[in-house]
C-alpha positions as CSV (number, residue, x, y, z in Angstrom):
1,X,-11.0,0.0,11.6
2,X,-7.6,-1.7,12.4
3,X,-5.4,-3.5,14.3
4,X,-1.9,-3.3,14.4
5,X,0.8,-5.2,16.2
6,X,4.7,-4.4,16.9
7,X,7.0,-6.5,15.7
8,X,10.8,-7.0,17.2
9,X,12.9,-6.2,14.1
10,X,15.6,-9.0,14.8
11,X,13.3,-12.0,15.9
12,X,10.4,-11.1,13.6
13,X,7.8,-11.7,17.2
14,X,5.7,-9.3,18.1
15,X,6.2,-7.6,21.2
16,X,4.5,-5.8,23.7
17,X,5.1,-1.8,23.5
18,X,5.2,-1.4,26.9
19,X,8.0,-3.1,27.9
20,X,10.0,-0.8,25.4
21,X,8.8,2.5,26.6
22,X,6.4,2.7,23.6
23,X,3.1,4.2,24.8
24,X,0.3,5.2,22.0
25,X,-2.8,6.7,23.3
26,X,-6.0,6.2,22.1
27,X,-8.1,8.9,20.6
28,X,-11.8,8.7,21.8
29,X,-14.3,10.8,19.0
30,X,-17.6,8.8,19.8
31,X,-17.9,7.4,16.3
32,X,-15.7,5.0,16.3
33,X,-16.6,1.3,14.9
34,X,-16.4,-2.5,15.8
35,X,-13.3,-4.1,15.5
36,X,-12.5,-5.9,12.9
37,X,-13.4,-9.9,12.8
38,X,-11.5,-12.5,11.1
39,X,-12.9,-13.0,7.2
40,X,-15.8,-15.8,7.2
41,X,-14.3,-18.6,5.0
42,X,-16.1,-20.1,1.9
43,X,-14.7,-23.5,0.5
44,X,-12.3,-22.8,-2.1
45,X,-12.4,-24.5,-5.5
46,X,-9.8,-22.6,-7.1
47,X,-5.5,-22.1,-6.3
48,X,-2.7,-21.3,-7.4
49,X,0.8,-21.2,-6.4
50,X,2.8,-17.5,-5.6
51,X,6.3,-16.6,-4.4
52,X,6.9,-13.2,-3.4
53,X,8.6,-11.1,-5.7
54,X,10.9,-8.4,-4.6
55,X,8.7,-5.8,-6.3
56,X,6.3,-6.7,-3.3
57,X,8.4,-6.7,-0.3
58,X,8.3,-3.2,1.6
59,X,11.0,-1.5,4.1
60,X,9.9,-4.0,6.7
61,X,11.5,-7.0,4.9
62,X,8.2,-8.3,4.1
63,X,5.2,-8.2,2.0
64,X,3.6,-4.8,1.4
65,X,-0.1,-5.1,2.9
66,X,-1.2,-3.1,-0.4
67,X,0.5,-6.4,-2.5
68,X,-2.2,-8.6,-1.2
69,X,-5.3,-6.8,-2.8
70,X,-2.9,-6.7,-5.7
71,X,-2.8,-10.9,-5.9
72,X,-6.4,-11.2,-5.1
73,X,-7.2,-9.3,-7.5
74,X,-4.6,-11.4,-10.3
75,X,-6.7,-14.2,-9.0
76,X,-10.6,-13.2,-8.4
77,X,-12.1,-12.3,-11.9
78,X,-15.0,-10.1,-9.7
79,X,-13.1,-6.3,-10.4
80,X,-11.3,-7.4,-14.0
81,X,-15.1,-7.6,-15.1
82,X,-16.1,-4.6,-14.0
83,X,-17.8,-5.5,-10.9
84,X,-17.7,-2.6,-7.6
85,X,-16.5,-3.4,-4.9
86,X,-18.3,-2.9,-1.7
87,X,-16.5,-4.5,1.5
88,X,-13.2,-6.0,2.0
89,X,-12.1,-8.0,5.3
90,X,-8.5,-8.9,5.6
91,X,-6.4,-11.0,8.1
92,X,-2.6,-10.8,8.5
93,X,-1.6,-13.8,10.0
94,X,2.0,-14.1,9.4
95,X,4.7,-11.9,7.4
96,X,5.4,-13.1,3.8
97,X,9.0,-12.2,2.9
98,X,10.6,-12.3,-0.1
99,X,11.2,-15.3,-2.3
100,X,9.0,-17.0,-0.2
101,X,6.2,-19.7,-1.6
102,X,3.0,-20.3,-0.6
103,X,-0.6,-21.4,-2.5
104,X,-3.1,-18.7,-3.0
105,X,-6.9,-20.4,-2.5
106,X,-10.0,-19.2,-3.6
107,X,-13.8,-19.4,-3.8
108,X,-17.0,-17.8,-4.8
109,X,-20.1,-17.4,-3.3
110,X,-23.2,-14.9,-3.7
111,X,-20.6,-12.3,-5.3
112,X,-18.6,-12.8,-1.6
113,X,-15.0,-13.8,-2.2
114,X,-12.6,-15.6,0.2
115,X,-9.2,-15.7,-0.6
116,X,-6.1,-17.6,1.6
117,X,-2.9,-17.9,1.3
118,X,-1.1,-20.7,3.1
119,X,2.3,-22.7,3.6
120,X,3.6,-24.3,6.5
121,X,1.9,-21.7,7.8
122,X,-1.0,-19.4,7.4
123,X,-0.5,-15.8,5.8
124,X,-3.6,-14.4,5.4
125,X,-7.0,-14.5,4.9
126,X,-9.5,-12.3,2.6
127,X,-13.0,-11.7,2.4
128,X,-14.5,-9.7,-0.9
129,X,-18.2,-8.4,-1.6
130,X,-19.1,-7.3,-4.6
């Protein structure tokens, strides 16, 4: 499941569709699931610093959503050894664009991974089972 937001393409804020004639309508099929909940944090004993490299940033100006499970997985060792992954939580707090810096925290617990990445602001936050 997901939840998406729409965001104003000059003042980067997100916006509310309906007061730009954007309407999406739900589709109802009976097995739909919860929605999604925020990543559990673990304490983090490991970080590292990132800036975001063009190669990363999408058409949107930021970030590509898929270039975060790329840098968790530079940074968790759970999937380089081998290790299957069997749930992922993520949180998109804030955009990243390009050439900007943040620290990437980490921590282990159980095989469950949490991963952040925060500034002067939050980014995101990511939850890992194995």
């Amino acid at each position: 499941s997901a939840l998406w937001g729409l965001v104003d393409q000059n003042t980067r804020k997100m916006v509310f569709p309906e007061r730009y004639g954007v309407e999406i309508e739900g589709v109802v099929t009976g097995e739909e699931i919860a929605l999604p909940s925020a990543p559990k944090r673990l304490e983090c004993t490991e970080s590292r610093a990132f800036t975001v490299p063009y190669s990363y940033v999408d058409l949107n100006g930021h970030m590509n959503n898929t270039r975060y499970f790329d840098l968790a997985e530079d940074c968790i060792p759970a999937a380089a050894e081998g290790k299957q992954l069997r749930r992922i939580q993520t949180e998109y707090v804030s955009e990243a664009r390009f050439g900007e810096s943040f620290t990437v925290s980490w921590g282990e617990e159980n095989g469950e991974y949490f991963l952040q990445g925060e500034g002067e602001k939050p980014f995101f936050r990511m939850r890992f089972k194995y």
